[in-house]
N, C-alpha and C positions, 0 to 999 in steps of 0.2 A: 360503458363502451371500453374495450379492452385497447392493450396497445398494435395491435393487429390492426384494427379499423382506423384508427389512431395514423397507422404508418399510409395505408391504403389513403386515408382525405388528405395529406401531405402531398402526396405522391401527385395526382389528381391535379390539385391547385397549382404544386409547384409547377407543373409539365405546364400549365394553362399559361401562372402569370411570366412562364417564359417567353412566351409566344407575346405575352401582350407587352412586357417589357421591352425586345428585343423589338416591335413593332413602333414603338415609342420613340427610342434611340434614334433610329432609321425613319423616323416622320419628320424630325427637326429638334426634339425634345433635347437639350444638352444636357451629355452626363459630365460633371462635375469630373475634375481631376486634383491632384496635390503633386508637388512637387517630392521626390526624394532623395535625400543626398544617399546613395550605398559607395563600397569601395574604399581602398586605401583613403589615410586621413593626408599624405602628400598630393594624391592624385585620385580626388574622388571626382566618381561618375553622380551623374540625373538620370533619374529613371518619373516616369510619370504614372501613376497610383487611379485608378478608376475609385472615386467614393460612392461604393454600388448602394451604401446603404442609407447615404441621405438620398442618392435618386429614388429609389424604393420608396422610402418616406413622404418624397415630396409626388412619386405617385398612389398614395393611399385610396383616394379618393377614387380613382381608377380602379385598381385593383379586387376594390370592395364589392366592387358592381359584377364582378368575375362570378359564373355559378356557383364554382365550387370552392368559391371564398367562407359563406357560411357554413356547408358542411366541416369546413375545417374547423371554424371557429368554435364549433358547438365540438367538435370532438375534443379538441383539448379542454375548453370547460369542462367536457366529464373527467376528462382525465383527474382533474382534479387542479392545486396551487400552483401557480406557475413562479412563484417567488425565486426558488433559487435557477431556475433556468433563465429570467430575466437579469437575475444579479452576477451570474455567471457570463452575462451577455456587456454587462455593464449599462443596464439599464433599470435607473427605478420604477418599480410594480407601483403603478398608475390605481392600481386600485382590484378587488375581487370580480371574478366575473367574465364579462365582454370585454374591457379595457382592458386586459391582463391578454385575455385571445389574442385581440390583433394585434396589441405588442408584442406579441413572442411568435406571432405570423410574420411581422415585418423581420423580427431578427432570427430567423429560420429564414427566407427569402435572404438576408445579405450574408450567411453565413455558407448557402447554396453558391451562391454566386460572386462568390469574394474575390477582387483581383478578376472579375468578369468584365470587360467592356462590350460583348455581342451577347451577353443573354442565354450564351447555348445550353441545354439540359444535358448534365454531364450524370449518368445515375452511379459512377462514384463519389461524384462530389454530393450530391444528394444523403448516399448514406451516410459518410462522414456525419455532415448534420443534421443528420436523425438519430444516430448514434449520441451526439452529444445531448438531443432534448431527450433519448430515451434515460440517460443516465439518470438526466436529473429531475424526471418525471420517475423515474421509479424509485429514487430514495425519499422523493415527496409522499409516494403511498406508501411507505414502512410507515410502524409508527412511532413517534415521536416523542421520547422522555424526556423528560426535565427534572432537577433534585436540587430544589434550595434548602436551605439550614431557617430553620423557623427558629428567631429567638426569642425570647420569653415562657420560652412552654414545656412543660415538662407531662409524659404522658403516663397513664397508670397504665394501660396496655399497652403491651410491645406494637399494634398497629390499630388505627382507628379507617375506616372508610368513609369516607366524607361525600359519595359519588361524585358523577358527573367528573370523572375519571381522575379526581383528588385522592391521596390518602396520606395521612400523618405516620411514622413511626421512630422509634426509636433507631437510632445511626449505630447500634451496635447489633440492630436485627435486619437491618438493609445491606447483607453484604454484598448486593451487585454495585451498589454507588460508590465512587472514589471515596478513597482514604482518609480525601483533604477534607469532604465534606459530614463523614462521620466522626472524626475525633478534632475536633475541631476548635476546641474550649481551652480557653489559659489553662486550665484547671488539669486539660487533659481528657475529660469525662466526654462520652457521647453526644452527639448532639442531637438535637430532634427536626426530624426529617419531614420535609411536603415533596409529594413525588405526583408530577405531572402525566398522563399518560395522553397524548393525543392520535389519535388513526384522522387523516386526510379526510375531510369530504370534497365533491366539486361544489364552489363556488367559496369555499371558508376563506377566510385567512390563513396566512403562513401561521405553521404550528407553534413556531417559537414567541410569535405575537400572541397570538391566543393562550398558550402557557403562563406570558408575563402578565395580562389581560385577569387571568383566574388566580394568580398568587394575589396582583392588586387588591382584588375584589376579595380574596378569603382574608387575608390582611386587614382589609376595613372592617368585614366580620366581625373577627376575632377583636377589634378595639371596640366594639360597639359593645357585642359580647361582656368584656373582662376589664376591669377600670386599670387591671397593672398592664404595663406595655408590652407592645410583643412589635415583632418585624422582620421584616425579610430581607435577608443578609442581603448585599449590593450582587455578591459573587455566585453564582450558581456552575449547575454542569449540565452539558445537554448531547444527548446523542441518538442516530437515526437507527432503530430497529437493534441487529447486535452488535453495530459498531463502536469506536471510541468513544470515548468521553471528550468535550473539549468544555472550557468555561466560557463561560456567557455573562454577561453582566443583565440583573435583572432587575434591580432596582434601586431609587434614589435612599432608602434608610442606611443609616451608619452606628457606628459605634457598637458598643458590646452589653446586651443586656442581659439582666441576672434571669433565670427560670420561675420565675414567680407564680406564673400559670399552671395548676395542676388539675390536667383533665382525666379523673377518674373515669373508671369503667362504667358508674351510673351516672353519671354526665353526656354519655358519647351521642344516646337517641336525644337529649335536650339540644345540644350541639348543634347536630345534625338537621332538626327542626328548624332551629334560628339560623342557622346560613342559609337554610333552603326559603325562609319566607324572605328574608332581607331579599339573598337573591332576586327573587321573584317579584317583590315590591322596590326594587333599588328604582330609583327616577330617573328618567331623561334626559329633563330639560325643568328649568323653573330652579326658584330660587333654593330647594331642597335639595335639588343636582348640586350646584354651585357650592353650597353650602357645604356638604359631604366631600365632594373635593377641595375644596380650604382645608376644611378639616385635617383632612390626611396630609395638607402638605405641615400641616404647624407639628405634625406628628415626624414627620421629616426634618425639625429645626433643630441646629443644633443650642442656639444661644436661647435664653429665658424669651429675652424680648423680640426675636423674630417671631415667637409661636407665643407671645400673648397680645401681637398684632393680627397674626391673624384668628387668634380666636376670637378676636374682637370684631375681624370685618365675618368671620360666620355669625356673630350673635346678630350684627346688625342687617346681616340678608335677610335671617329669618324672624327679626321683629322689629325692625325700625326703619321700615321703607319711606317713613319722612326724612330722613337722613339723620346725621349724630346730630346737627344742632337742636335739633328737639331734646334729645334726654331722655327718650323715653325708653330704651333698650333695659336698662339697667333695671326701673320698675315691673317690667313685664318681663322678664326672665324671671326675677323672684317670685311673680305672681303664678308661674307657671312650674317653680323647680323649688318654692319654700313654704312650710306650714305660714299661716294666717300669722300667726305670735313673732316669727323669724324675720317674717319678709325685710320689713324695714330695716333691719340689720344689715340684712342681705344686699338690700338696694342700693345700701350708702355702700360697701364694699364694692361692688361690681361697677359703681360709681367711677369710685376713686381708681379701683382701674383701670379703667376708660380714659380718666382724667389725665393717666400717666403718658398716654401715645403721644402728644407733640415732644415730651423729654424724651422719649424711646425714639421718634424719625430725628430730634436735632441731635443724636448720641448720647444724650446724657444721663446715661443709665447706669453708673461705675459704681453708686453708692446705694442703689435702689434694689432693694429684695420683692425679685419680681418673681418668686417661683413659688409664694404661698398663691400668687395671684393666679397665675397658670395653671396651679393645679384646681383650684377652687372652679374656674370658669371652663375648667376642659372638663371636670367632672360632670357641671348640670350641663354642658353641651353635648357631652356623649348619650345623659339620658334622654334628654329632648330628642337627638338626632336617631337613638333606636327605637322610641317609642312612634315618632314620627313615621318610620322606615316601615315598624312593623304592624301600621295602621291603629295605635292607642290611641294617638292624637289628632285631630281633625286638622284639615288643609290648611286652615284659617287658624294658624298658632296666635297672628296679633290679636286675631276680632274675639280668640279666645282667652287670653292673657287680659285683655280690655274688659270682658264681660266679667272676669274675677277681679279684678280692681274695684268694678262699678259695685257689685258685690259686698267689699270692705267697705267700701264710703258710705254704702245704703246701710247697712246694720251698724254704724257707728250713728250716722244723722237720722238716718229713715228717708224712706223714699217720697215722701213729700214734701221733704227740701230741696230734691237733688232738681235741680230746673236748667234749661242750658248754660244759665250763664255760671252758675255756683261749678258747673263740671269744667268748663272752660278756665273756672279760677282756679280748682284745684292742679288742673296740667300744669297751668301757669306756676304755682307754687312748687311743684317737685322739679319743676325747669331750674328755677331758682335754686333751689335746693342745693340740684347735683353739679351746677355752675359755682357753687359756695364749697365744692368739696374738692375741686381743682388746684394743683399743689403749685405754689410759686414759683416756676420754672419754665 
C-alpha cells in the first residue's frame, strides 16, 4: 500500500474520530487541562493548555470501535516500521505490528489536534501531520546501512558476501564508509569491514535493531568458527539511503584486538556454509540458548576472572543440572572434549578450576593465574558449543558424556561388575576427588 492510500485512511478516521471526540467532550467526558506560566518573568501571565493527547488516550478504547479505525491501522502496518515516527513523537515503540499502529494512530490524532479543546477538523492542521508521519515513513523505506570495524580478521579478498544482506571487506576498498572507520588501527593500516544493508519490510523491526541483531549473531559465528578472537567494535556508522553518516553505538566488546583471522579466498564457500547452518540451527530457548549467550558475554570480559566465571556457569548449564555440588561438570566435559588416556588430567584441571570461583566472587584473585584456566575451558566450550549448534552432538550432552564414562569404567572392570551400587560408589569417589582439589582459600 503506497503512501496515497496511506494519506486517504488518515484522512477518513481522522474526520470520523473528530466527530466522535468532539461528541465526547460535549457528553460530559472531561478534557484534562495544565496550567501555563507564558510572559514576562516580572509579570507573568496563565494561560490554560488542553492535554488533547492523554484525552485521546484515555479514549482508545472508543476510538478503536470507529470503522475506519482499522483500515488505518492495517495501512500503516504496510507502510512498514513506525520506529522513528514514534520516537520522533516521544514515545517508545511498544513493539512490531498492531501495537506500533495504534500508537502512532493515537500520536497522529493529538498532533491533528494540538492545542484543540472542540475537536474541530482543521485540514491544515491535518496536513502539517501528515507531513511529519510522511517524513518519517519515508526514510524508514530507504534502505538502511550500517559499517562496524570487525576486529580480528584480516581478509584475503578485498570483499567476501556473506548474504542475507551481510558483506565483509577491506576498509581501503569501501570508499563510501567514513574515514574513521576504514583507517582505524594504531598502526594506521585498514581495517576490515562488516557492512549491513537493510531495505524495510512491514511488520520487521527498526533497521538499526536488526543490524545490531546480525553483527551479534555473525560475531558469535565467527567465535564458534575461529578459536583466535574476533569482535565488534562498540562504535559503528549508520545512515538512511544517500544520506549522512552518523555513529551509533553497536556493541558491548572493547578493547583492541590483533588480526589473527585470516580468511583466504578458499575459505569464503566453507564460511559462508557454517554461519548459514549455525544461523539456521541457533536455538531459542533451553539450556543451549542460555548457554550461547553466557558465552558471548565472557567474550565481552574484560578481567581473567569475570570470564572464567562465566565460562563456568556455561559448562555447568550444559552438563551439571544437579548443580556444582555434585562435581560432576568437570568429569563429563573431559568425557566429551578429551581422548580416553587425557581425560583424567583433564578432569582434575577443570577441577581445580571450578575450585577457584569462591576466591574469584570473595576477590581474591591478585596472585592467581587464571588465563591458562580461561583459555583451556573457553577452547573445549567453543567446541562443544559448535558442534552442538551444528547438530554433531545430540541434545542430551549429559546422558551422553555419562554413557562414555560408563564406557571407561566397563573396559577397565567389565560389565559384570558394574551393579548399581559399585556405580553410585564410583560418583561418590570422583565427588571426593574434585572436593580434595579445592585450594585453601
Amino acid at each position: 500500500m503506497g503512501l496515497r492510500q496511506l494519506r486517504s485512511a488518515l484522512h477518513a478516521f481522522t474526520q470520523e474520530a473528530a466527530w466522535q471526540l468532539a461528541s465526547d467532550a460535549q457528553g460530559g467526558h472531561e478534557l484534562p487541562f495544565e496550567v501555563v506560566e507564558e510572559g514576562r518573568r516580572d509579570s507573568p501571565l496563565y494561560c490554560y493548555r488542553p492535554l488533547t493527547a492523554e484525552f485521546i488516550n484515555e479514549r482508545s478504547s472508543v476510538l478503536a470501535r470507529l470503522p475506519t479505525f482499522l483500515p488505518a491501522a492495517h495501512a500503516l502496518i504496510a507502510i512498514g516500521s513506525l520506529a522513528d515516527y514514534l520516537d520522533s513523537q516521544g514515545v517508545r515503540p511498544p513493539g512490531p505490528g498492531r501495537q506500533s499502529a495504534d500508537a502512532a494512530l493515537h500520536c497522529f490524532l493529538a498532533r491533528v489536534f494540538v492545542d484543540s479543546n472542540d475537536f474541530v477538523f482543521d485540514e491544515r492542521c491535518f496536513d502539517n501531520a501528515y507531513l511529519e508521519l510522511e517524513r518519517c515513513v519515508a526514510e524508514e523505506r530507504a534502505e538502511h546501512t550500517v559499517v562496524a570495524v570487525l576486529l580480528g580478521v584480516e581478509l584475503g579478498s578485498e570483499e567476501v558476501s556473506l548474504g542475507d544482506g551481510l558483506t565483509l571487506a577491506r576498509g581501503e576498498r569501501f570508499d563510501d564508509a567514513p574515514d574513521e572507520a576504514r583507517w582505524s588501527r594504531l598502526d594506521g593500516s585498514p581495517q576490515t569491514l562488516v557492512i549491513v544493508r537493510r531495505s524495510p519490510v512491514p511488520g520487521d523491526v527498526g533497521p538499526l535493531q536488526a543490524s545490531r541483531k546480525s553483527l551479534r549473531k555473525l560475531a558469535a559465528g565467527l567465535r564458534l568458527y575461529h578459536p583466535d578472537p574476533v569482535a565488534i567494535a562498540p562504535l559503528g556508522w549508520s545512515r538512511i539511503g544517500a544520506g549522512p553518516w552518523q555513529a551509533v553505538a553497536l556493541s558491548a566488546d572493547s578493547g583492541e584486538i590483533e588480526p589473527l583471522v585470516l580468511i583466504e579466498p578458499a575459505q569464503e564457500d566453507e564460511l559462508r556454509a557454517f554461519l548459514s547452518l549455525v544461523g539456521r540451527r541457533e536455538p531459542k530457548s533451553g539450556e543451549l540458548a542460555w548457554a550461547l549467550r553466557r558465552y558471548e558475554m565472557a567474550h565481552q570480559r574484560v578481567l581473567a576472572a569475570e570470564a572464567l566465571t562465566d565460562l563456568l556457569l556455561v559448562a555447568r548449564a550444559l552438563l551439571e543440572p544437579e548443580g556444582p555440588a555434585s562435581g560432576r561438570m568437570p568429569g563429563r566435559l573431559a568425557a566429551l572434549c578429551a581422548e580416553r588416556e587425557r581425560r583424567a588430567a583433564m578432569t582434575e584441571r577443570i577441577a581445580h578450576a571450578a575450585a577457584l570461583e569462591p576466591a574469584l566472587i570473595a576477590g581474591v584473585d591478585n596472585e592467581i593465574q587464571l588465563q591458562p584456566y580461561v583459555s583451556e575451558l573457553d577452547g573445549h566450550l567453543r567446541a562443544l558449543l559448535r558442534d552442538a549448534c551444528c547438530g554433531h552432538l545430540s541434545g542430551d550432552l549429559v546422558g551422553l558424556a555419562d554413557s562414555i564414562l560408563l564406557e571407561d569404567v566397563e573396559s577397565e572392570t567389565g560389565p559384570d561388575d558394574q551393579s548399581e551400587a559399585s556405580r553410585k560408589a564410583l560418583a561418590d569417589q570422583e565427588t571426593d576427588q574434585f572436593e580434595s582439589l579445592r585450594p585453601p582459600f
